[in-house]
C-alpha positions as CSV (number, residue, x, y, z in Angstrom):
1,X,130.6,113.1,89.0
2,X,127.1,114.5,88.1
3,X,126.5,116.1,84.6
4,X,124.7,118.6,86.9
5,X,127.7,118.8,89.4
6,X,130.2,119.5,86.5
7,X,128.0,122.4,84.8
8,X,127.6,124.0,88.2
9,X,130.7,123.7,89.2
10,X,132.1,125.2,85.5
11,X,129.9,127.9,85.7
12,X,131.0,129.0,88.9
13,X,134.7,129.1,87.6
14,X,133.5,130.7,84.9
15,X,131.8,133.3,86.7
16,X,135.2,134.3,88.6
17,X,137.1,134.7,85.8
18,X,134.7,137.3,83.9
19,X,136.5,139.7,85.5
20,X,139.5,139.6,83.1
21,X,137.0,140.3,80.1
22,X,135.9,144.0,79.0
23,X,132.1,144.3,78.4
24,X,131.4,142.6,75.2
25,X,134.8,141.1,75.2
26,X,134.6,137.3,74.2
27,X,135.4,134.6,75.8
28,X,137.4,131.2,74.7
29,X,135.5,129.1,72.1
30,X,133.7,125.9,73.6
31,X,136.6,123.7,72.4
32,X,139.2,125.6,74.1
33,X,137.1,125.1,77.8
34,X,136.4,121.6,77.0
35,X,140.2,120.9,76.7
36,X,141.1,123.3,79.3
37,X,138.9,122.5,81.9
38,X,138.8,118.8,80.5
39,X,134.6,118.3,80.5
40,X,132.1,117.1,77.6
41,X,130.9,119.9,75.0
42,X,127.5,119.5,76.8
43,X,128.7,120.7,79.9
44,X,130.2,123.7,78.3
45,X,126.8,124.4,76.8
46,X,125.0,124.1,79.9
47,X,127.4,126.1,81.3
48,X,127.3,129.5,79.3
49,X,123.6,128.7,79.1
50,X,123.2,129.0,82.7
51,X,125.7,132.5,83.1
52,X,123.0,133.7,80.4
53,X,120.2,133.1,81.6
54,X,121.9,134.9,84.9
55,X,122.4,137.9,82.1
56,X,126.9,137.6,82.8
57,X,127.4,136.7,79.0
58,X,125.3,136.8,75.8
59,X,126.1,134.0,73.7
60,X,125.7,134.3,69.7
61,X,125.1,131.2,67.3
62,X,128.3,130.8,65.1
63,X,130.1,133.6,67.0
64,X,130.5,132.4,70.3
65,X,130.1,133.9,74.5
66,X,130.6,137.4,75.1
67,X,130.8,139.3,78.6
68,X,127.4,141.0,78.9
69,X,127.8,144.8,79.0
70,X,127.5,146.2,82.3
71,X,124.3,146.2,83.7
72,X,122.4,149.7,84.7
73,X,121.5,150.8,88.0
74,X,118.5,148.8,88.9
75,X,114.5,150.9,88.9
76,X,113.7,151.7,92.2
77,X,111.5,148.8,94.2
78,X,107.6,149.3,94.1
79,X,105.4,149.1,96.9
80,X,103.8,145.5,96.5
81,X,102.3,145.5,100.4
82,X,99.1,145.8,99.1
83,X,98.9,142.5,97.5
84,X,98.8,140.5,100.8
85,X,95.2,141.8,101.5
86,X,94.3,141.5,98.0
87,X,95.5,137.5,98.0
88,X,94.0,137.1,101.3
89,X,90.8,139.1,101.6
90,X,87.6,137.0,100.8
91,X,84.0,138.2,100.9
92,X,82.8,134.8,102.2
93,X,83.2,133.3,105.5
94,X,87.0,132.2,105.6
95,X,86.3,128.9,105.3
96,X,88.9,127.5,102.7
97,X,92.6,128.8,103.0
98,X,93.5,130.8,100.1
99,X,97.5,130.1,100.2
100,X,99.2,127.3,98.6
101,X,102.2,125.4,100.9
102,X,104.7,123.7,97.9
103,X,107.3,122.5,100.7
104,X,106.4,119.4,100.5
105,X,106.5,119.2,96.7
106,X,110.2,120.7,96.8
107,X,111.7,118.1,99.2
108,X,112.0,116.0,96.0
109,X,111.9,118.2,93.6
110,X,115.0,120.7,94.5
111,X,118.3,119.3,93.4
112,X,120.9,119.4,96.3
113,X,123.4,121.8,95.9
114,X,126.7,119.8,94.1
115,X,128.9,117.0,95.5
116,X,125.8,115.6,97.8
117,X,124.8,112.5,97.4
118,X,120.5,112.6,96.4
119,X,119.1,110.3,98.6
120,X,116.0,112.6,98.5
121,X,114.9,112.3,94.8
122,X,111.8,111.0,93.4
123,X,112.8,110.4,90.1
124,X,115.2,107.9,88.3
125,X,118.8,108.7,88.2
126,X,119.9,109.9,84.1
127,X,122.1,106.2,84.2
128,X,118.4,104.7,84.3
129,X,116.5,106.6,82.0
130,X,116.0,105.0,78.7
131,X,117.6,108.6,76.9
132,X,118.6,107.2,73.8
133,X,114.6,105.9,73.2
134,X,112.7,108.4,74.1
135,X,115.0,111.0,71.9
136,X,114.4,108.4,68.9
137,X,111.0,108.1,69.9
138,X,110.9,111.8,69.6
139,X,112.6,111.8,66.5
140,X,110.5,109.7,64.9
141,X,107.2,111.1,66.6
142,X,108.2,114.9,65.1
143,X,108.1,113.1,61.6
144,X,105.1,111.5,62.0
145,X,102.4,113.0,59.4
146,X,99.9,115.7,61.3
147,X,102.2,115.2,64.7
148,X,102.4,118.9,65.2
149,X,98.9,119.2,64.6
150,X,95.6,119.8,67.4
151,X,95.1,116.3,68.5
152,X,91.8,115.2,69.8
153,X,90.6,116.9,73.6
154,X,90.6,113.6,75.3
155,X,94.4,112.0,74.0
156,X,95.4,110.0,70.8
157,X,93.1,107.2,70.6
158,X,95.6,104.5,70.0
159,X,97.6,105.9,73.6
160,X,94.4,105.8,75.0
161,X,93.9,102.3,73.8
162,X,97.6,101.1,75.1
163,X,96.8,103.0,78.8
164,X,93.3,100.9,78.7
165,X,94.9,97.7,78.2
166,X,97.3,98.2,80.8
167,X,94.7,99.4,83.0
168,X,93.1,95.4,82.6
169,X,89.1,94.3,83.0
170,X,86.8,96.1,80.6
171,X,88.1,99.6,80.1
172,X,88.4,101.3,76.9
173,X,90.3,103.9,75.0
174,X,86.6,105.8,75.6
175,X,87.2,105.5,78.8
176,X,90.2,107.2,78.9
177,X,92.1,110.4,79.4
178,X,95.6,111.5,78.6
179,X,97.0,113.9,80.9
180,X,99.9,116.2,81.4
181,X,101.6,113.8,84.0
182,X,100.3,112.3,87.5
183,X,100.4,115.7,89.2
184,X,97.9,117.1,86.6
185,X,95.7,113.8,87.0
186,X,95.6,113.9,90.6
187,X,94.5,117.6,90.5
188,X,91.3,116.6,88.2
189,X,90.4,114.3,89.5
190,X,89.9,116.2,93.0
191,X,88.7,119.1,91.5
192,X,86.0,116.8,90.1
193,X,84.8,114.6,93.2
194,X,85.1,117.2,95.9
195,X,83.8,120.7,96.2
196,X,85.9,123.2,97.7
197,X,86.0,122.9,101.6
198,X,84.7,119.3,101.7
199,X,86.9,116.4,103.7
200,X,89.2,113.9,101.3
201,X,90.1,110.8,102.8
202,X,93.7,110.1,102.5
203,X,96.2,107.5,103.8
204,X,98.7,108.3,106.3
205,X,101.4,108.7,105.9
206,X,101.2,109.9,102.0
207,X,102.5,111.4,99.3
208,X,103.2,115.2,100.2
209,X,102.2,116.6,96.5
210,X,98.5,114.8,97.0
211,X,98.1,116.6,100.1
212,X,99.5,119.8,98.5
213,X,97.0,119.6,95.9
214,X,94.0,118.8,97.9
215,X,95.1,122.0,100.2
216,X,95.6,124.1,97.3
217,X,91.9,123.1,96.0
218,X,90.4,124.1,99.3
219,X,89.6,120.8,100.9
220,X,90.5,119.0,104.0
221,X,92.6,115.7,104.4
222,X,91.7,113.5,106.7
223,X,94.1,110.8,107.6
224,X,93.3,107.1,107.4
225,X,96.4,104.9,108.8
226,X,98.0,102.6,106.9
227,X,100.1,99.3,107.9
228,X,102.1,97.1,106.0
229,X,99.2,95.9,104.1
230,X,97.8,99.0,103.2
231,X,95.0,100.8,104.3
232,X,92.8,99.8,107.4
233,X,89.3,99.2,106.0
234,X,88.1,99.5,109.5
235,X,89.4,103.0,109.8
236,X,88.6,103.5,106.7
237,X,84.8,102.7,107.1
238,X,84.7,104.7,110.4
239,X,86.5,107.9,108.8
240,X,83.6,107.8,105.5
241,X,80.9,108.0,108.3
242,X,82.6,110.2,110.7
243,X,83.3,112.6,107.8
244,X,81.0,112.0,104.6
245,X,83.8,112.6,102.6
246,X,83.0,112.0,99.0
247,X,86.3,110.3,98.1
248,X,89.6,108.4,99.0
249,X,92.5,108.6,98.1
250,X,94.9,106.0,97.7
251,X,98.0,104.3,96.0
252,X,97.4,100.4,96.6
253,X,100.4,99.4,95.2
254,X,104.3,100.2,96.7
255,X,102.5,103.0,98.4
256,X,104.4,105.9,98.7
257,X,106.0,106.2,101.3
258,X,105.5,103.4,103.3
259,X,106.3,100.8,100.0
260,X,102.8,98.8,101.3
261,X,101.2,96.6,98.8
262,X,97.3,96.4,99.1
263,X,96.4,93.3,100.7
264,X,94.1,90.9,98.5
265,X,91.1,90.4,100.8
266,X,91.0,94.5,101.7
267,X,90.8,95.0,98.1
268,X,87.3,93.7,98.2
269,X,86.6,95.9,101.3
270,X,87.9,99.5,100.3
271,X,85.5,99.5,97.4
272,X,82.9,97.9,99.1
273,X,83.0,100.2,101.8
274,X,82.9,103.1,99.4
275,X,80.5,102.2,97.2
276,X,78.2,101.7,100.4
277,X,79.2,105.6,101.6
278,X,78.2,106.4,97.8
279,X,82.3,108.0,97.8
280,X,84.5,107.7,94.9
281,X,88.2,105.8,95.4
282,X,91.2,107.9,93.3
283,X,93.7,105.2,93.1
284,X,97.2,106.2,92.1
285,X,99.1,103.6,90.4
286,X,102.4,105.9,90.2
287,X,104.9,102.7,90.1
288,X,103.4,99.4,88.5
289,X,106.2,100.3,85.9
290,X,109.0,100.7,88.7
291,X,108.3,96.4,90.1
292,X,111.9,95.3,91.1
293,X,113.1,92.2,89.8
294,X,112.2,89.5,92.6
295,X,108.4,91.0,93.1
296,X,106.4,88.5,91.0
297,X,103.3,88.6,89.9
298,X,101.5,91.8,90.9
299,X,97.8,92.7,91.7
300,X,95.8,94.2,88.9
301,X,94.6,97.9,89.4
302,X,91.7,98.0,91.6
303,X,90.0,99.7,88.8
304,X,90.5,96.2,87.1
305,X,88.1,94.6,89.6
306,X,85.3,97.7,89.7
307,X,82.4,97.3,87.6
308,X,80.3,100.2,89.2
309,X,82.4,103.1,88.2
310,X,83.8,103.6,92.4
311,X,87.4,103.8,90.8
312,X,89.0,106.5,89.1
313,X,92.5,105.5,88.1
314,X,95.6,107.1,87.2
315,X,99.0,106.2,85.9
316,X,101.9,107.7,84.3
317,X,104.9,106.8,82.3
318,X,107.0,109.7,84.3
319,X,108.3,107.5,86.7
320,X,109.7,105.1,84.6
321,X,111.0,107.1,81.8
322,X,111.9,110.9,82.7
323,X,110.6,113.9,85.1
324,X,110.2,115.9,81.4
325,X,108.3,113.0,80.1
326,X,105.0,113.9,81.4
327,X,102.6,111.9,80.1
328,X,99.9,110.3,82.1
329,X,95.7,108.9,81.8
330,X,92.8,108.9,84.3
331,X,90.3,105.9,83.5
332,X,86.8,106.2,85.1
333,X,83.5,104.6,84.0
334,X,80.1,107.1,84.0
335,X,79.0,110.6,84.3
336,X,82.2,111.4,86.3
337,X,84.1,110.9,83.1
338,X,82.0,113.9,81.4
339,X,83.2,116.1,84.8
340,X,87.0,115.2,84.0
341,X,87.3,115.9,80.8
342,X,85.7,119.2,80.9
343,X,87.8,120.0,83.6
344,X,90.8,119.1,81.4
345,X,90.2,120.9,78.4
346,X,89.4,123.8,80.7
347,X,92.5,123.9,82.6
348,X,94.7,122.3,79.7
349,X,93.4,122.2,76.2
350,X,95.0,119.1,75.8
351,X,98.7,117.1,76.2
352,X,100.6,118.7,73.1
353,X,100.4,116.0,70.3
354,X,104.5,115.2,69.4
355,X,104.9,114.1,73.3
356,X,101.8,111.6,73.1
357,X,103.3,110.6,69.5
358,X,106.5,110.1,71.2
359,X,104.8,108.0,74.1
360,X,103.6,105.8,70.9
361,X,106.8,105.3,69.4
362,X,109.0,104.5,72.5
363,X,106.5,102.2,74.2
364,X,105.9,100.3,70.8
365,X,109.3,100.5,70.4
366,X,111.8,97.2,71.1
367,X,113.9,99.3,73.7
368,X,110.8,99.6,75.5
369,X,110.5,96.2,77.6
370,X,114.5,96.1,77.5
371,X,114.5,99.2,79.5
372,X,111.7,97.8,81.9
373,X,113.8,94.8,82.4
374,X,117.1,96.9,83.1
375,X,115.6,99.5,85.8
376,X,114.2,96.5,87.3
377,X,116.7,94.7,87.9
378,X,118.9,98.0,88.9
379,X,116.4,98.9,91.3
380,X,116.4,95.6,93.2
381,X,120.7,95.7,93.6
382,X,119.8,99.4,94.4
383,X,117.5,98.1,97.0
384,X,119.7,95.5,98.3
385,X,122.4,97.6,98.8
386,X,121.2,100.4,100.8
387,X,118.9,98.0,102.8
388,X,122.5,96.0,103.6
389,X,124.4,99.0,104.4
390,X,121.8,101.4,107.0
391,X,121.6,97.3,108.6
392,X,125.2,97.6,109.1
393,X,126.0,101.1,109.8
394,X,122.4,102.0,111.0
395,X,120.5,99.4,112.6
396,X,119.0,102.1,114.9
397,X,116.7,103.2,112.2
398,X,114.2,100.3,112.4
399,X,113.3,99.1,109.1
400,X,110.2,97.3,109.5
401,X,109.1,96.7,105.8
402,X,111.1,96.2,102.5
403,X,109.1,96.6,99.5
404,X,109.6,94.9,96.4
405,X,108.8,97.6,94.3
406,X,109.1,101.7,94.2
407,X,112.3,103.6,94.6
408,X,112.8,104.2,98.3
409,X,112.7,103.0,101.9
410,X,110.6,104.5,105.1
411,X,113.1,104.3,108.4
412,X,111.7,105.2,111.5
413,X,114.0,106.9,113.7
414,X,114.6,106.0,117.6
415,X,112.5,107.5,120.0
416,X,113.2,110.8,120.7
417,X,114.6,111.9,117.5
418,X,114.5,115.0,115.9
419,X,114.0,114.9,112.1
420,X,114.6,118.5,111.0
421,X,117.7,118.1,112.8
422,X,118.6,114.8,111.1
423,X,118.1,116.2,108.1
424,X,119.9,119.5,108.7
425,X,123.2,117.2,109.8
426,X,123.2,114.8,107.1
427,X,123.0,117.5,104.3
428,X,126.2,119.4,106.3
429,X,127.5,115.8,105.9
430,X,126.6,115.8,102.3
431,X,123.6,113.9,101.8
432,X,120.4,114.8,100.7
433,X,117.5,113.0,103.1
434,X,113.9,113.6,103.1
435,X,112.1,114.1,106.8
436,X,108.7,112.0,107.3
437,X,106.3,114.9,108.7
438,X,105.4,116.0,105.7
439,X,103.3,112.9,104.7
440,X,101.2,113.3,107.3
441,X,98.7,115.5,107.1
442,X,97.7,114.9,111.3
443,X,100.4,114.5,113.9
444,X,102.9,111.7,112.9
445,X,102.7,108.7,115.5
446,X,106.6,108.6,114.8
447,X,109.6,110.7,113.4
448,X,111.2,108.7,109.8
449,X,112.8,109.4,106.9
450,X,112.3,108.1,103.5
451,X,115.8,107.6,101.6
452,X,115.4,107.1,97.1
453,X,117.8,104.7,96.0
454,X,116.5,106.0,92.3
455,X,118.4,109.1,92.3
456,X,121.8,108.2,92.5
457,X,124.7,106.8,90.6
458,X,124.6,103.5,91.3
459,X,125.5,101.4,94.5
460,X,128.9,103.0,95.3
461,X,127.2,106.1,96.0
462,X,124.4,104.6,97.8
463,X,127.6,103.3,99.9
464,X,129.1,106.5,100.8
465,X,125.4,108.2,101.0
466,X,124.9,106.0,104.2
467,X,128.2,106.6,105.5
468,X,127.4,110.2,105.6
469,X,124.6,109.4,107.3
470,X,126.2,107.7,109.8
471,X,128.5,110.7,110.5
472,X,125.2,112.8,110.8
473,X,123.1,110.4,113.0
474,X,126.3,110.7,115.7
475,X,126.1,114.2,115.4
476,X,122.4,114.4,116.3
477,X,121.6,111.0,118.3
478,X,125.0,111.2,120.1
């Protein structure tokens, strides 16, 4: 069972039984639920911690949970209708749209309420995060002389030197920016190449949260398609003259979510093409770390290969470490760097110094390239497995390309099909699926789903998570 599954599931029992307890009365002490209700200590923690922070108990270091006192009568509501015309009213033509749509964000962010099966995730499963490293590395990093110190506006030097080499070619750590995660990253570097209300040129299908953020920043994406070699250059060439969009962007490698590795002759053309349109190329290398075990040798960044400064590049260590572990660089070459960093410091100061520490310690650490070699190998059986079963139980969801790298697949469903109402069945069944339209940010050509095979326990899970499936594709394709 799930950790989080447990501590919801406590805290619910929990929650019934605070009935027999007077205000203030206490309840039993953490060893006594841990052998009643036979669960870890941590569960029990996260238990109470969550009927806190819902204000049922108060817990009290050394003394232990008491039933919070009654509450009093709530104030009265205020009268908040005023703020719609406040958030919406705007002495300039209504140009840019002022609201900010996180739906698409949420699909893999939300956790699925407990006992189904997370085929929606976009992170790795706890089983294949490297925990016990990154607390050392934190451990060690809090020890470190000056680690709780301001560290420098751009990043550590020597993380910035570690993201450089990684990056390949020429770049260095002054080329360089650490960054509160990919999200953060993306959202600079947007905020820096497009003016608010301009076009973006983006891939379609892509990731929801890009398309969130360019949105949210007041600019408009416009959809170039993508195959299973990436992105058309063609369509790409046609949509920077049709549009004078100053950028594009793109993830050349397992892009998400079609799992579509950049093909090595349009390379060349994508940053030919925009160097010619004088536009900028935001590539998002997201998963390099996340190669499954039978990919062999990959491309390097196309950042690797750009002299002229067309690239700006961004990676993270999220994806292959922890959703909390947000650390992440852009790379870029020219005046553009000058526009990202002062973005940066003026939206975040800087990443706070013990994280980047801790990035130091656990990726010079031993455990490091272990734990690369372990989810990469994990992720191919993962792979395998759920690729195996939807071609037993499902081979109506055509499958067109596997990728060898990234944490999920892109089925497209039979003609016809409905995907809100896929996805409505198969989490009654107990599976948690993610529906396609968001990723488009025109009308899709075709309904799909992408399933994560990151998220779960292992391969028995993956097993059952298709079965449901199966139960809920009956239900809705007959």
């Amino acid at each position: 069972m799930h950790e989080r599954s447990s501590v919801a599931e406590l805290a619910e029992r929990l929650r019934r039984e605070l009935d027999r307890y007077s205000p203030g009365g206490k309840l039993p002490s953490s060893r006594a639920l841990v052998e009643r209700f036979r669960v870890s200590p941590v569960t029990v923690s996260r238990a109470l911690a969550q009927l806190a922070a819902e204000g049922l108990v108060v817990t009290r270091p050394g003394a232990g949970a008491f039933r919070a006192q009654t509450r009093t009568a709530p104030a009265p509501a205020g009268d908040t209708s005023w703020q719609e015309v406040a958030l919406s009213a705007d002495g300039a033509a209504d140009l840019v749209p002022r609201s900010v749509d996180d739906s698409g964000v949420l699909v893999s962010l939300a956790a699925p309420p407990p006992g189904v099966i997370e085929f929606n995730g976009g992170y790795l499963h706890s089983s294949l995060q490297p925990e016990r490293a990154m607390a050392a590395a934190l451990s060690r990093a809090g020890r470190r002389p000056g680690a709780w110190g301001r560290p420098p506006m751009e990043g550590l030097p020597e993380l910035r030197e570690w993201f450089a080499r990684g990056i390949g070619g020429s770049f260095t750590a002054a080329e360089v920016l650490v960054t509160a995660g990919g999200q953060s990253a993306l959202t600079t570097a947007l905020r820096a190449l497009a003016p608010p209300g301009a076009p973006v040129l983006v891939e379609s299908p892509t990731y929801p949260g890009m398309l969130a953020i360019a949105r949210a920043a007041g600019l408009r994406p416009v959809p170039v398609p993508v195959d299973a070699d990436g992105v058309r250059p063609a369509l790409l060439a046609d949509a920077f003259r049709a549009s004078g969009a100053p950028a594009f962007v793109c993830q050349p490698l397992f892009q998400n979510p079609t799992g579509a590795v950049l093909a090595p002759e349009r390379r060349r053309e994508v940053l030919r093409i925009a160097r010619e349109a004088g536009a900028f190329v935001v590539e998002d290398d997201f998963v390099r770390r996340l190669v499954h075990e039978d990919a062999g040798p990959l491309p390097r960044p196309l950042a690797a290969d750009d002299p002229d400064g067309v690239v700006v590049h961004v990676c993270s260590l999220t994806k292959a470490t922890s959703p909390s572990f947000r650390v992440s660089a852009l790379a870029a070459r020219g005046p553009v760097l000058e526009r990202l960093r002062a973005i940066q410091v003026v939206d975040t100061f800087f990443v706070p110094r013990p994280l980047q520490e801790a990035a130091l310690e656990l990726v010079g650490s031993p455990a490091w390239p272990r734990h690369l070699r372990s989810v990469s190998a994990e992720l191919k059986a993962r792979r395998d497995a759920m690729t195996a079963a939807l071609g037993l139980h499902l081979p109506e969801l055509a499958l067109p390309h596997v990728p060898s790298g990234g944490y999920h697949l892109w089925p497209r469903l039979p003609d016809g099909a409905e995907e809100s109402a896929l996805t409505g069945a198969a989490l009654r069944a107990g599976v948690a699926i993610t529906p396609g339209r968001p990723y488009f940010s025109a009308e899709p050509p075709a309904a799909h789903i992408r399933l994560s095979f990151a998220a779960v326990a292992g391969t028995g899970e993956i097993a059952e998570g298709v079965r449901r499936l199966r139960a809920a594709c009956d239900e809705v394709l007959g």
